[in-house]
Backbone of each chain as ProteinMPNN parsed JSONL, in Angstrom:
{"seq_chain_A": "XXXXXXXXXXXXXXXXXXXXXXXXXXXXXXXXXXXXXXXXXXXXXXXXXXXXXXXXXXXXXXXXXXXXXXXXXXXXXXXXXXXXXXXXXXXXXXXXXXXXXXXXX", "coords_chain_A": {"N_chain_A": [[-65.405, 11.651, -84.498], [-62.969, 10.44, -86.783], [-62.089, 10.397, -90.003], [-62.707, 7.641, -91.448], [-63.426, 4.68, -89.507], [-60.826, 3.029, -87.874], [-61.462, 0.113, -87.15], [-64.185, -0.941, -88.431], [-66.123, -2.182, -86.684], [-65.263, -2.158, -83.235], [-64.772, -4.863, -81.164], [-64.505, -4.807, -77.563], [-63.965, -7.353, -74.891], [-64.792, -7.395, -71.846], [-62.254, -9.351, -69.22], [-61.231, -9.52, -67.038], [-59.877, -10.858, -64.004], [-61.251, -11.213, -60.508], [-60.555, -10.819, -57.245], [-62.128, -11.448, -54.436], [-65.179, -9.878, -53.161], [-66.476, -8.695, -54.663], [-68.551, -8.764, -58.546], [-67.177, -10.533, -61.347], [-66.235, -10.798, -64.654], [-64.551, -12.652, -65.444], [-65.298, -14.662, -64.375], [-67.503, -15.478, -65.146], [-67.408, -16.747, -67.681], [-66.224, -15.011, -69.458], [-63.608, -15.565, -71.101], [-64.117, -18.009, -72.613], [-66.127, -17.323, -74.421], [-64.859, -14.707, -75.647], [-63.017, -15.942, -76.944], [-64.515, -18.124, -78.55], [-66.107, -16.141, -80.429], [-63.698, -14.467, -81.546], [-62.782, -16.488, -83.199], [-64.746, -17.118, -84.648], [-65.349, -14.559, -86.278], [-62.997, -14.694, -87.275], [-63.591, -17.099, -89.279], [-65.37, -15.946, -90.601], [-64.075, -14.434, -92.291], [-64.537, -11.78, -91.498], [-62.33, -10.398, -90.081], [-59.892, -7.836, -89.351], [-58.499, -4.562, -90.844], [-60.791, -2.089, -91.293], [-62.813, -4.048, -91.063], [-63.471, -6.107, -88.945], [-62.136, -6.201, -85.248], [-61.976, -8.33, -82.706], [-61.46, -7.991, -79.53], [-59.6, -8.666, -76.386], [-60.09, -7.172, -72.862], [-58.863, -5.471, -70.469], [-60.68, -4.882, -66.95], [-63.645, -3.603, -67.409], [-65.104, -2.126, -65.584], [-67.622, -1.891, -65.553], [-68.886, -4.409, -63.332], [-71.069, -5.667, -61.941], [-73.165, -5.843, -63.97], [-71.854, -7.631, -65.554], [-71.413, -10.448, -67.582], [-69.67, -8.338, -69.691], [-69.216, -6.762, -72.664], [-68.272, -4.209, -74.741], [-69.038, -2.371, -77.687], [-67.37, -0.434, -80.068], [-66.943, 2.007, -82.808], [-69.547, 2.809, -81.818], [-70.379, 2.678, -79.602], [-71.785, 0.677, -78.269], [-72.918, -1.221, -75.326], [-73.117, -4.681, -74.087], [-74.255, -7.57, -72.349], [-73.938, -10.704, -71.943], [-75.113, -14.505, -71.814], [-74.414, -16.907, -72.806], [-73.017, -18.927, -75.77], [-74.594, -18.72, -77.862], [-75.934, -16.161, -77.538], [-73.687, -14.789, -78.016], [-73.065, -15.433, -80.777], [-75.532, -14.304, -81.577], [-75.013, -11.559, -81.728], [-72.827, -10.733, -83.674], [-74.125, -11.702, -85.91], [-76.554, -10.376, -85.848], [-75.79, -7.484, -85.299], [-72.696, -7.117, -86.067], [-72.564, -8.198, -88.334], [-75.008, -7.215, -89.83], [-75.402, -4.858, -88.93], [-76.944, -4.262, -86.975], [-78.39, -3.276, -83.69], [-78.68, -5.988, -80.817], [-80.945, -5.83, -79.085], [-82.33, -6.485, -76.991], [-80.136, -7.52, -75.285], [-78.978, -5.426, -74.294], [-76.776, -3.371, -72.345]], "CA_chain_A": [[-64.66, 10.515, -85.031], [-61.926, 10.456, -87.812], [-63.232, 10.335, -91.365], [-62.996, 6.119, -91.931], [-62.767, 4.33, -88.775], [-59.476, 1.709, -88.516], [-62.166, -0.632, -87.721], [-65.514, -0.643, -88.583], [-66.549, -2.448, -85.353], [-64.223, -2.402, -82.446], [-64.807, -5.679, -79.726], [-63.845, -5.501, -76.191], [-64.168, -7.992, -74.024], [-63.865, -7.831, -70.5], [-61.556, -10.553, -69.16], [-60.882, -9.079, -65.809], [-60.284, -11.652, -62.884], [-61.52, -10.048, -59.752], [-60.738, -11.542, -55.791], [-63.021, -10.359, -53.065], [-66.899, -10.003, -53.174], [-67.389, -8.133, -56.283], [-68.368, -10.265, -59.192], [-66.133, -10.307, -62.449], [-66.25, -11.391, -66.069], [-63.51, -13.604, -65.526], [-65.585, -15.956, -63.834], [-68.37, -15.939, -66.174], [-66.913, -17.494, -69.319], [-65.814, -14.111, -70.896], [-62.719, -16.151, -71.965], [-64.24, -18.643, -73.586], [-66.619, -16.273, -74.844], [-63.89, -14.31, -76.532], [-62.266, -17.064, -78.349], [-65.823, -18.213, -79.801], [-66.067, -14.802, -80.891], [-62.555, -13.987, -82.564], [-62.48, -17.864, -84.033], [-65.786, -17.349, -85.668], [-64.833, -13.366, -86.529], [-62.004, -15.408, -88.575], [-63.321, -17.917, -90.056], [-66.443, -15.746, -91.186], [-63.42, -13.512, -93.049], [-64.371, -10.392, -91.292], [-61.614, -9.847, -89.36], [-59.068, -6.936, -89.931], [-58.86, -3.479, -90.892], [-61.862, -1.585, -92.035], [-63.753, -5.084, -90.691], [-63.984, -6.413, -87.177], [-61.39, -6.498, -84.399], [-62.271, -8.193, -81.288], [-60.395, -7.746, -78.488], [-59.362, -8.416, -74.882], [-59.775, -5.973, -72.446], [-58.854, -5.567, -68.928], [-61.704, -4.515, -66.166], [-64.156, -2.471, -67.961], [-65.926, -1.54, -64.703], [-69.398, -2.531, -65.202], [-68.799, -5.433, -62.789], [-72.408, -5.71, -61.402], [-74.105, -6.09, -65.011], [-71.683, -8.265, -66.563], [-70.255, -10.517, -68.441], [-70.051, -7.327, -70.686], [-68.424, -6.253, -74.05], [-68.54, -2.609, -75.966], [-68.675, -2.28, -79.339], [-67.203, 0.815, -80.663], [-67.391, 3.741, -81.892], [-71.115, 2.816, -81.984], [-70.424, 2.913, -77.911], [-73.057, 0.183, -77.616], [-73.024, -2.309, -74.338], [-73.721, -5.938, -74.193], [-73.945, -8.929, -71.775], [-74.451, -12.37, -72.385], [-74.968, -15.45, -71.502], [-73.74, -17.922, -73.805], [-72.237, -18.372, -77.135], [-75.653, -18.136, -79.01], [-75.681, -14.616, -77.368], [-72.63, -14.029, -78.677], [-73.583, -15.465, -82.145], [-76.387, -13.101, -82.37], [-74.4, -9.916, -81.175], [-72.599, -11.31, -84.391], [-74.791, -11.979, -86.681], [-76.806, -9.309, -86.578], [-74.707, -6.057, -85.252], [-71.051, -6.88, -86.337], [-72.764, -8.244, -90.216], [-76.064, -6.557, -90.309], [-75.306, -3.245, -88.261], [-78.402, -4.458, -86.165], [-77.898, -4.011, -82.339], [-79.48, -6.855, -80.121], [-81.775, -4.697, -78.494], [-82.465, -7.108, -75.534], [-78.64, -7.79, -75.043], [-77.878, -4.213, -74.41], [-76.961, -2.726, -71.097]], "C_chain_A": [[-63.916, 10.933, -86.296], [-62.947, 9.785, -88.713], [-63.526, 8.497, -91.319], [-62.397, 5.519, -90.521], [-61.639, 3.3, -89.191], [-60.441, 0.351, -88.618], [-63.378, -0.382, -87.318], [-66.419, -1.085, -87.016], [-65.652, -3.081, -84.498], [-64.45, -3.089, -81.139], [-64.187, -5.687, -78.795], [-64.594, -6.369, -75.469], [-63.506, -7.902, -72.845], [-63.656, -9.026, -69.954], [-61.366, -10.448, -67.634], [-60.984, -10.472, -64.711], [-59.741, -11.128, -61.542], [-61.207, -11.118, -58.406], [-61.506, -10.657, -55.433], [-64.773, -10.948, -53.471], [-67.162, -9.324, -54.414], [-66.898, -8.889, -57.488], [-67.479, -9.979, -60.239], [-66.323, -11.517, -63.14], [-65.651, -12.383, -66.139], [-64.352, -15.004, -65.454], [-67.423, -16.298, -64.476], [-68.421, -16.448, -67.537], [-67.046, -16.362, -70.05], [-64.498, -14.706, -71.351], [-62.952, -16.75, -73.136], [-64.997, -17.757, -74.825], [-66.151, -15.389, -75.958], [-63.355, -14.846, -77.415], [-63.168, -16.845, -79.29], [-65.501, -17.081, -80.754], [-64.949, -14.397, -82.133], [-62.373, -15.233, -83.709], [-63.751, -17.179, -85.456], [-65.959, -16.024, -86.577], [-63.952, -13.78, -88.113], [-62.551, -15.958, -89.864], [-64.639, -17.401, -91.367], [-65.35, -14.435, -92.412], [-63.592, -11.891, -92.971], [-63.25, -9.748, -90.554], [-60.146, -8.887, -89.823], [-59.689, -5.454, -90.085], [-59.866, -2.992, -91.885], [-62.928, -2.833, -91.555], [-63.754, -5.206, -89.284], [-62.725, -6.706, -86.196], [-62.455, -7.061, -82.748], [-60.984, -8.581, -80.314], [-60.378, -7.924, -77.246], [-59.343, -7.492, -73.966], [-59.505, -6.59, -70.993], [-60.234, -4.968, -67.963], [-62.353, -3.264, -67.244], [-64.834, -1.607, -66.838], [-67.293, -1.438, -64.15], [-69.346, -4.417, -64.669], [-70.024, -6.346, -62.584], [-72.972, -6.291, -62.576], [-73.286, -7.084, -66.014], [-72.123, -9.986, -66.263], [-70.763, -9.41, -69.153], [-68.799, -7.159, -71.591], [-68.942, -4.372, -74.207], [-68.259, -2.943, -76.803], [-68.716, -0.43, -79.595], [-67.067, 1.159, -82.11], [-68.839, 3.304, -81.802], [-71.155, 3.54, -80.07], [-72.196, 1.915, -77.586], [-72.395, -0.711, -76.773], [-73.63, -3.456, -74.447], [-73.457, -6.478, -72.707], [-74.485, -10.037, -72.233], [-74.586, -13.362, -71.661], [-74.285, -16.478, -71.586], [-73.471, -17.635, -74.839], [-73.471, -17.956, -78.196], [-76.388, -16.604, -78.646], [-74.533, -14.169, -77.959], [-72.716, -14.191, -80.072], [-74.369, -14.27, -82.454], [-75.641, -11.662, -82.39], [-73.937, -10.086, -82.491], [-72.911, -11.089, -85.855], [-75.99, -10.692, -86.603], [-76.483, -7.738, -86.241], [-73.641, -6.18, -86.429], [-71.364, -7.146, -88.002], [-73.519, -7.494, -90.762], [-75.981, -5.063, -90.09], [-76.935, -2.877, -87.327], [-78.041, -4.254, -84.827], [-79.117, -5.053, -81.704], [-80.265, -6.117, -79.142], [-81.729, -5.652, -76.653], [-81.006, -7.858, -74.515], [-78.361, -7.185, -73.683], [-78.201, -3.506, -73.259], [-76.704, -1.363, -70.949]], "O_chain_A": [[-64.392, 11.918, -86.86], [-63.954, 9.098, -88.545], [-64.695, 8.158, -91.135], [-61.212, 5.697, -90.242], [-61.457, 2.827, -90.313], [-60.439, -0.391, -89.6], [-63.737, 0.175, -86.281], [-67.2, -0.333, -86.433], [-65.22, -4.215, -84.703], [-64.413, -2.442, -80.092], [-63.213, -6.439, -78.775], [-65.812, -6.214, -75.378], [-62.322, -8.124, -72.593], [-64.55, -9.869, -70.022], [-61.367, -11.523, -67.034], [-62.055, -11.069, -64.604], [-58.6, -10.759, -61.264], [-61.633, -12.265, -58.546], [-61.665, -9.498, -55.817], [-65.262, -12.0, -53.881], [-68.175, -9.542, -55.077], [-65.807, -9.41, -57.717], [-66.857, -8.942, -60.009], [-66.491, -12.674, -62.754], [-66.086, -13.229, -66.919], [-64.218, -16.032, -66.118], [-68.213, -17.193, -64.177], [-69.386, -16.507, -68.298], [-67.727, -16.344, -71.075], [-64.202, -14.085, -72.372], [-62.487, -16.493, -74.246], [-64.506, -17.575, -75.939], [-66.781, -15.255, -77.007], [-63.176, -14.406, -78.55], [-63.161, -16.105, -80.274], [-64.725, -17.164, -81.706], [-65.227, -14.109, -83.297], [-61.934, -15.041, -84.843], [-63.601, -16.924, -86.651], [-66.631, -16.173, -87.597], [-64.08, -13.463, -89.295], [-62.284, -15.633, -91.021], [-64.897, -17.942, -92.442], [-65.937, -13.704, -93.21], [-63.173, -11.021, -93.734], [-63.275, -8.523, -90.429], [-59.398, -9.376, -90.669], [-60.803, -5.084, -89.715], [-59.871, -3.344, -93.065], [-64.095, -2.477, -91.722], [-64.08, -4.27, -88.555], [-62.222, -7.778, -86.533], [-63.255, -6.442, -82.046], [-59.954, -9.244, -80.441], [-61.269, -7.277, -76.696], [-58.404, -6.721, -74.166], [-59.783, -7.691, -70.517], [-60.982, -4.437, -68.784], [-61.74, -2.31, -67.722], [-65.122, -0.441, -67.105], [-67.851, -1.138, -63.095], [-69.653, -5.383, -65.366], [-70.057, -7.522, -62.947], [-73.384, -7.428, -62.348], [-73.781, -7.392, -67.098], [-72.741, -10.556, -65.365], [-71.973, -9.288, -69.344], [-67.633, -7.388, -71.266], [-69.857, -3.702, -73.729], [-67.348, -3.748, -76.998], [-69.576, 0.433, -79.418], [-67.113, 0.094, -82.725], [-69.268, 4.42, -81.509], [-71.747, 4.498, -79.572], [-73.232, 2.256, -77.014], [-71.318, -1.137, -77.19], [-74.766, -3.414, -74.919], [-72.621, -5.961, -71.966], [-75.511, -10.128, -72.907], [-74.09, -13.171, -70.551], [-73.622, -16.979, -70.677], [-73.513, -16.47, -75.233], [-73.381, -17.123, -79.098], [-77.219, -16.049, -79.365], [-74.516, -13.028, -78.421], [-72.472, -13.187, -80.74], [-74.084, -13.417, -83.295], [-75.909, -10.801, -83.228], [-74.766, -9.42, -83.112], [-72.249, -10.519, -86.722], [-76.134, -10.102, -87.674], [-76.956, -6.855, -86.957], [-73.676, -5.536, -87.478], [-70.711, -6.569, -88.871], [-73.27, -6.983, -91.854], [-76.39, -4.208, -90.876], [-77.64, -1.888, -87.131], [-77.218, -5.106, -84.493], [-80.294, -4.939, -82.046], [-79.581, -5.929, -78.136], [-81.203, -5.359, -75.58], [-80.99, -8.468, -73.447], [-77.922, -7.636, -72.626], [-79.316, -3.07, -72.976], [-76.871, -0.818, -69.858]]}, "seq_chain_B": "XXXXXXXXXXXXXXXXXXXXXXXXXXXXXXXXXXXXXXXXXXXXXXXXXXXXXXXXXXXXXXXXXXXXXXXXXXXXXXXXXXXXXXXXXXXXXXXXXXXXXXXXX", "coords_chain_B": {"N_chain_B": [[-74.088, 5.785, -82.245], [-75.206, 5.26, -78.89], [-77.518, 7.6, -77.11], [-76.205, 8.757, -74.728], [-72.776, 8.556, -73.833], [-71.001, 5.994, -72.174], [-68.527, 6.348, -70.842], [-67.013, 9.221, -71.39], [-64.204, 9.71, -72.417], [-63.075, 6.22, -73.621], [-60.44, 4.628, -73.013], [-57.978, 3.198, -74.307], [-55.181, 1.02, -73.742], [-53.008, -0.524, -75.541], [-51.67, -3.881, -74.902], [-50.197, -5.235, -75.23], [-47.632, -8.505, -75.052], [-45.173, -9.808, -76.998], [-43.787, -12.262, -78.653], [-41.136, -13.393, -81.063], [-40.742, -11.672, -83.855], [-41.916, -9.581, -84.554], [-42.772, -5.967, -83.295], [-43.943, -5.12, -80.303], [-45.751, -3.722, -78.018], [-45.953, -3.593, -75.099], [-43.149, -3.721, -75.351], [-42.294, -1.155, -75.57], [-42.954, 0.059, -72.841], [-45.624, 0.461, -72.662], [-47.049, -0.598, -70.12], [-46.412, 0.901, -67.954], [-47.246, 3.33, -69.169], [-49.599, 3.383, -69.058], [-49.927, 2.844, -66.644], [-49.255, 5.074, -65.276], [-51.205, 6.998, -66.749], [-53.484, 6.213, -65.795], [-53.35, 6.852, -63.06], [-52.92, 9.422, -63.007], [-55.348, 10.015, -64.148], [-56.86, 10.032, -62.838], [-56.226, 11.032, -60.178], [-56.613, 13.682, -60.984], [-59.642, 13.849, -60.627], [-61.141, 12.642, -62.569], [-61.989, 10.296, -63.597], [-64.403, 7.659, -64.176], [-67.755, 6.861, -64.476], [-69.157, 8.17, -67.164], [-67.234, 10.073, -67.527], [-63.67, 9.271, -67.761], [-62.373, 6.387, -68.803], [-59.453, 4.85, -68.187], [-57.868, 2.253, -70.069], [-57.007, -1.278, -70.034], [-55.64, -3.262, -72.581], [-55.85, -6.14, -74.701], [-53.757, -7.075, -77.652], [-53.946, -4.839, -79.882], [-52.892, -4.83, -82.739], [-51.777, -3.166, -84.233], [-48.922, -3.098, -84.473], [-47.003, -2.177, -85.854], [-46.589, 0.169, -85.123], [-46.77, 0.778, -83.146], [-45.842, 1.905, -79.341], [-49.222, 1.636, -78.972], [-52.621, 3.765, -78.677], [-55.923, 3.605, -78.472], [-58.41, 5.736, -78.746], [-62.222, 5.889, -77.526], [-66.09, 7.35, -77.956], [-64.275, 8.633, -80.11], [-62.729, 7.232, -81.653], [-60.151, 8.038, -82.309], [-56.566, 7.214, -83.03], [-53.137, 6.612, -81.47], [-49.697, 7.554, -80.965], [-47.324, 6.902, -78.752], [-43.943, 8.622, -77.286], [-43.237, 8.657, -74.275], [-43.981, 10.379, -70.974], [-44.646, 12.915, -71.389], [-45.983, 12.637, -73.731], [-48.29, 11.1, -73.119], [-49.147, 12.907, -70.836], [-49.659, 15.198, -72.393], [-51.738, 13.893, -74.319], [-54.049, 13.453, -72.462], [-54.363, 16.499, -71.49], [-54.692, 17.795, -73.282], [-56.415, 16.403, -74.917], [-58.46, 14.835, -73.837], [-59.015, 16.171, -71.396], [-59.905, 18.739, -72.373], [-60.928, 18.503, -74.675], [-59.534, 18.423, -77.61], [-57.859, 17.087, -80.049], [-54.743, 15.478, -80.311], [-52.864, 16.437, -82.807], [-49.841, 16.058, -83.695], [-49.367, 13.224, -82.634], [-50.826, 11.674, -84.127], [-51.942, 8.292, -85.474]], "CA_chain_B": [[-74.135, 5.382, -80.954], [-76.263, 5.47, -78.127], [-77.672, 8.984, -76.288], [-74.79, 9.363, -74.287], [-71.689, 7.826, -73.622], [-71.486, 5.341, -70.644], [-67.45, 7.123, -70.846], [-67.167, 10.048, -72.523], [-63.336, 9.303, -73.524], [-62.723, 5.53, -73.338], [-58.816, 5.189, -73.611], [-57.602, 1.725, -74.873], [-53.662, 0.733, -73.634], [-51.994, -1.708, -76.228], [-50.018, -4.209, -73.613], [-49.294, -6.648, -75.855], [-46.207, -8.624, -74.824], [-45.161, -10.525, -78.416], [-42.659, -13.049, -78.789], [-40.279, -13.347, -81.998], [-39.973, -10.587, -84.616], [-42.924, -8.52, -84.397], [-42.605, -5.407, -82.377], [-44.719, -5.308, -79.717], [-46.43, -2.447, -77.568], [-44.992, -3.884, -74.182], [-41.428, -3.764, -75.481], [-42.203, -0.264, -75.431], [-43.035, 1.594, -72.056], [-46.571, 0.538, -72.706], [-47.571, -0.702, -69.003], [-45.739, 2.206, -67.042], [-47.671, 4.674, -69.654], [-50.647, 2.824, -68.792], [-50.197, 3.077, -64.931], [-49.162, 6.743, -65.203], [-52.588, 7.833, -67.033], [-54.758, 5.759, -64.892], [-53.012, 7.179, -61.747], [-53.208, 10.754, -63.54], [-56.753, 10.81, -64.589], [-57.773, 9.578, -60.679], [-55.946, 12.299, -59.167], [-57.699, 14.716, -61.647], [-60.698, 13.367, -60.168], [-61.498, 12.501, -63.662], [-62.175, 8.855, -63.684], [-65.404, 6.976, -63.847], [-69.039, 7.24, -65.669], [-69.656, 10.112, -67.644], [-65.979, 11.148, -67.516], [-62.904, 8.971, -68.542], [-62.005, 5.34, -68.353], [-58.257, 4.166, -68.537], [-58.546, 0.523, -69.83], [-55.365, -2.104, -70.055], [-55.887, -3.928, -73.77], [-54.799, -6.994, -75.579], [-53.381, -6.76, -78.678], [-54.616, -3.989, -80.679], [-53.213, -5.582, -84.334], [-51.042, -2.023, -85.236], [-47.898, -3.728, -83.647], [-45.35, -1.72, -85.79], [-46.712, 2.21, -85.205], [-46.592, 1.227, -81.745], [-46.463, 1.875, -78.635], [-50.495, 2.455, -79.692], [-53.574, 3.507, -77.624], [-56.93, 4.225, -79.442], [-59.783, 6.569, -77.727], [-63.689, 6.006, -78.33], [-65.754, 6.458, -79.046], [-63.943, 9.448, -81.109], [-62.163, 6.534, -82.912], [-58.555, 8.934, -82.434], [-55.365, 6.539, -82.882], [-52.278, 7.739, -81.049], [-48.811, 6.744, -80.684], [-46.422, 7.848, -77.891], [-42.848, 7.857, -76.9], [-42.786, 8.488, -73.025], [-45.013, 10.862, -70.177], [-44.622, 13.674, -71.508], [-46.884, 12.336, -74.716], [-49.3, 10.983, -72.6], [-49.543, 14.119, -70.723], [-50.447, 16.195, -73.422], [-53.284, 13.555, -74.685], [-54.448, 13.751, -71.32], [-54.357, 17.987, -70.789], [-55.257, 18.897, -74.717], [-58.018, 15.816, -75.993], [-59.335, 14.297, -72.574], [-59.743, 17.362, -70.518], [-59.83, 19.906, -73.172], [-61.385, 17.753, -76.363], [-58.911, 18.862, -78.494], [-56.796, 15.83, -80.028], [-53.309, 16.225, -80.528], [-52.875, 16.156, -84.351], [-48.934, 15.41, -83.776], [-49.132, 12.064, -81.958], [-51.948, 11.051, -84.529], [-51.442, 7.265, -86.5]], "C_chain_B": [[-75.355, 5.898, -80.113], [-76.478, 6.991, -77.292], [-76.308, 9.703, -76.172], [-74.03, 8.448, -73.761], [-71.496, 7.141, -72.309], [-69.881, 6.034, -70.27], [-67.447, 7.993, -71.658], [-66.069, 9.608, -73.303], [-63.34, 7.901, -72.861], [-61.4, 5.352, -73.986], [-58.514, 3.328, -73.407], [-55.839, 1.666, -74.914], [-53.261, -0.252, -74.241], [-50.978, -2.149, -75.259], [-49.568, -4.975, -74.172], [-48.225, -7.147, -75.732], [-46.37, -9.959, -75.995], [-43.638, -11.21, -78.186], [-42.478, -13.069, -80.419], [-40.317, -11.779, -82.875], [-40.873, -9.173, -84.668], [-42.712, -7.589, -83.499], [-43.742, -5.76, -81.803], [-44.965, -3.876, -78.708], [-45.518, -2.631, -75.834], [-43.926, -3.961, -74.025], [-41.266, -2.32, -75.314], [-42.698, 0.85, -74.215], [-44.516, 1.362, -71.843], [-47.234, 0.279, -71.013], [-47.181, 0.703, -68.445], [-46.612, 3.138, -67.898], [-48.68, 4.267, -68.915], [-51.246, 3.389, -67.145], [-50.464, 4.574, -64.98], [-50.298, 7.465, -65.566], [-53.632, 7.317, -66.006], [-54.709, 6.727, -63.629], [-52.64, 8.636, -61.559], [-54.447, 11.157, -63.613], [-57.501, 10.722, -62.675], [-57.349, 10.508, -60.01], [-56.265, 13.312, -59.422], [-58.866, 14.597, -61.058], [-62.067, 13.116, -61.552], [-62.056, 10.828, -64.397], [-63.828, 8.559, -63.412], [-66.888, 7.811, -64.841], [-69.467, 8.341, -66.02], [-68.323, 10.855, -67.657], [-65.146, 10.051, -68.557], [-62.789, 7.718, -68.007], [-60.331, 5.001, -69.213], [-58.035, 2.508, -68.598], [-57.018, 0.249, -70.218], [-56.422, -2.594, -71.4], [-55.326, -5.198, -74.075], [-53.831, -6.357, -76.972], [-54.363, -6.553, -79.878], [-54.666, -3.892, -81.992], [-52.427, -3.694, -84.845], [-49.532, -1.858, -84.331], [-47.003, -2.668, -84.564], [-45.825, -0.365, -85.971], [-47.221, 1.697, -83.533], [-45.65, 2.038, -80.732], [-48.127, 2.136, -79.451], [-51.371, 2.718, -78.554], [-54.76, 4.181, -78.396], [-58.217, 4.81, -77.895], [-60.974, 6.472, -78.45], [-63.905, 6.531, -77.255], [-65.912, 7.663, -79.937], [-63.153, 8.641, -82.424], [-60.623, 7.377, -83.006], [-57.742, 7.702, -81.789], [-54.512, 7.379, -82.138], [-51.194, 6.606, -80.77], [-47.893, 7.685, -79.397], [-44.864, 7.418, -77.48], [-42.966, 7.77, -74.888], [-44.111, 9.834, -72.072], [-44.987, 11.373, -70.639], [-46.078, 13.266, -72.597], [-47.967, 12.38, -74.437], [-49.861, 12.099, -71.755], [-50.549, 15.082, -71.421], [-51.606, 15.556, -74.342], [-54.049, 14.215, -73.562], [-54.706, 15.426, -71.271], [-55.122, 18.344, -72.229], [-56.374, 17.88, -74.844], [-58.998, 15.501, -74.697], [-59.699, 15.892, -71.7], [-59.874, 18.233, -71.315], [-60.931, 19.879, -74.578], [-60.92, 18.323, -77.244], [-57.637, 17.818, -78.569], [-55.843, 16.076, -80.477], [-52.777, 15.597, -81.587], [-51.183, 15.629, -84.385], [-48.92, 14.036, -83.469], [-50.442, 11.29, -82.419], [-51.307, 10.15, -85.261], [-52.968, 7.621, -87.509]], "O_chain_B": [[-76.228, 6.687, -80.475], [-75.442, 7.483, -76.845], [-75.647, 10.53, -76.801], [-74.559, 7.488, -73.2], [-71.853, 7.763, -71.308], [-69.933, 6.374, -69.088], [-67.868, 7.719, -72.783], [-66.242, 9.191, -74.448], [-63.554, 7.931, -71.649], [-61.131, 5.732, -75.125], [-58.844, 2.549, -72.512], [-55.213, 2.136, -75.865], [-53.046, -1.189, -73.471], [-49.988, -1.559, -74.826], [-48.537, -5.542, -73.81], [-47.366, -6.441, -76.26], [-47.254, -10.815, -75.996], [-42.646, -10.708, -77.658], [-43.462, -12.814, -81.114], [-39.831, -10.802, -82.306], [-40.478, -8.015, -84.796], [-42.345, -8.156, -82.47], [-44.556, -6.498, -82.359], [-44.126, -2.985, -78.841], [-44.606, -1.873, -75.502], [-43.417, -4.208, -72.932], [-40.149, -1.993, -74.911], [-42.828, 2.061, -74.396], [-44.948, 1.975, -70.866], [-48.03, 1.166, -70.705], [-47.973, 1.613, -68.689], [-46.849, 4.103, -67.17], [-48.732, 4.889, -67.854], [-52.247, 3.943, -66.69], [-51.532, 5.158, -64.791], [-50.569, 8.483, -64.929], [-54.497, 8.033, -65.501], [-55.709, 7.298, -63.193], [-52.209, 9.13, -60.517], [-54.821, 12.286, -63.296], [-58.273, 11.234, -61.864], [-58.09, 10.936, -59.126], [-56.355, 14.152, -58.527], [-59.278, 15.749, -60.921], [-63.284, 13.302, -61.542], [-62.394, 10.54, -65.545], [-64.434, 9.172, -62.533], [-66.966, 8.827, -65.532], [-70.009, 9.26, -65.407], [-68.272, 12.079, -67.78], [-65.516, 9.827, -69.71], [-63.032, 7.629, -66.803], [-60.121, 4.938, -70.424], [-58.017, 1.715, -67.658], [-56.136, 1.038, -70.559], [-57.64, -2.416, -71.381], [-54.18, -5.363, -73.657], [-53.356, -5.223, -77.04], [-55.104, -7.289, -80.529], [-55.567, -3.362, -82.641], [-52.771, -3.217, -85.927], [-49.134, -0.864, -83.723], [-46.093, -2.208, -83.875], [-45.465, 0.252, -86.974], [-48.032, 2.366, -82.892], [-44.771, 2.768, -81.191], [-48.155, 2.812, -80.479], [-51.143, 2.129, -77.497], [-54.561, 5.272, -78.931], [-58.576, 4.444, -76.776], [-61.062, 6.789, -79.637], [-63.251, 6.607, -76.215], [-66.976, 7.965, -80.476], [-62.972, 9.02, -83.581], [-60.009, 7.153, -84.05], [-57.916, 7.218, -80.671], [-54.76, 8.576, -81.995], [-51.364, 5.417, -80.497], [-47.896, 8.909, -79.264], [-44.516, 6.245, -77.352], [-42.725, 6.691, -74.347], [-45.13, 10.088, -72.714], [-45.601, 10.755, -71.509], [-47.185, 13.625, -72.197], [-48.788, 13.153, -74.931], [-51.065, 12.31, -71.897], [-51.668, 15.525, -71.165], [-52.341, 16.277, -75.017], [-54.594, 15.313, -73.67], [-55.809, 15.495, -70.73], [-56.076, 19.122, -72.239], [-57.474, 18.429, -74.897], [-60.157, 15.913, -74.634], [-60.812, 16.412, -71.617], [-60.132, 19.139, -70.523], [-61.481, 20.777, -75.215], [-61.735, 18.915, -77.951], [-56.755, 17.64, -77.729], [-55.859, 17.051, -81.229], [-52.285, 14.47, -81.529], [-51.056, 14.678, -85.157], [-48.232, 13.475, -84.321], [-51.085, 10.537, -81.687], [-50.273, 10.513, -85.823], [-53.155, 7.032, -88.574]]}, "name": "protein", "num_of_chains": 2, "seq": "XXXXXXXXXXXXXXXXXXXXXXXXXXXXXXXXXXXXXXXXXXXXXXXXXXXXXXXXXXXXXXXXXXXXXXXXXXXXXXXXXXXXXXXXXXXXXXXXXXXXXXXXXXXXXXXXXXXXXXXXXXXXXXXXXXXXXXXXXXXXXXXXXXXXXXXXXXXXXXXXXXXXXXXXXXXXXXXXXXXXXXXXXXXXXXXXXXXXXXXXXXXXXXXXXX"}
């Protein structure tokens, strides 16, 4: 990694919406999911450089195990459920530098 | 981060399509680069866990040193004008791990 990352913790979310038989994020409330996330990112004043980007992604590929996120560079995996899964991912990774141990796929 | 990488490089495509004054990553070439690496690293037979993932992005928030595409989780920015660019990520940092200090933001 480069000496100072751009940001300290880098959110994707997969958004992907999938036809056919294999399942996809789309259709598990990673939208809403995402908002929560970037709203409360905002309003908690971490968001920006050297602080927290979260972000949209397209298909990450772990179809089977999601809804899923990465957080980089750490390169850790999540899924969730709901938003008080996404709070904690939150609250204590993205503030504390804690990962959710029972999250993490 | 964790052990080992669920991708070794994960490659992040800025598609952002931006309305009014802001540049934007999609004004620039950004999908077509996008396609071209995905449909590069797959014919390498370089795609998938433990190797490389070519992901589509939202907006990545470094709208005017775009086009952009960031790689974890080495954390290496990069800007490009056209294939050739992407090429030579592709041949020198992804297959080689050697990042290409010109086309660094």
């Amino acid at each position: 990694m480069d000496d100072k990352p751009y940001y300290r913790h880098h959110v994707f979310f997969c958004l992907n919406q999938r036809e056919g038989e294999r399942p996809c994020c789309a259709a598990r409330g990673a939208q809403a999911a995402q908002e929560h996330a970037k709203k409360r990112i905002k309003e908690m004043n971490l968001s920006g450089q050297g602080k927290v980007r979260i972000n949209k992604a397209g298909c990450l590929d772990r179809c089977e195990e999601g809804p899923v996120i990465v957080v980089y560079p750490e390169g850790i995996w999540y899924t969730y459920v709901d938003k008080d899964d996404i709070d904690e991912i939150i609250d204590s990774h993205l503030v504390n530098g804690k990962p959710v141990e029972r999250l993490k796929i």
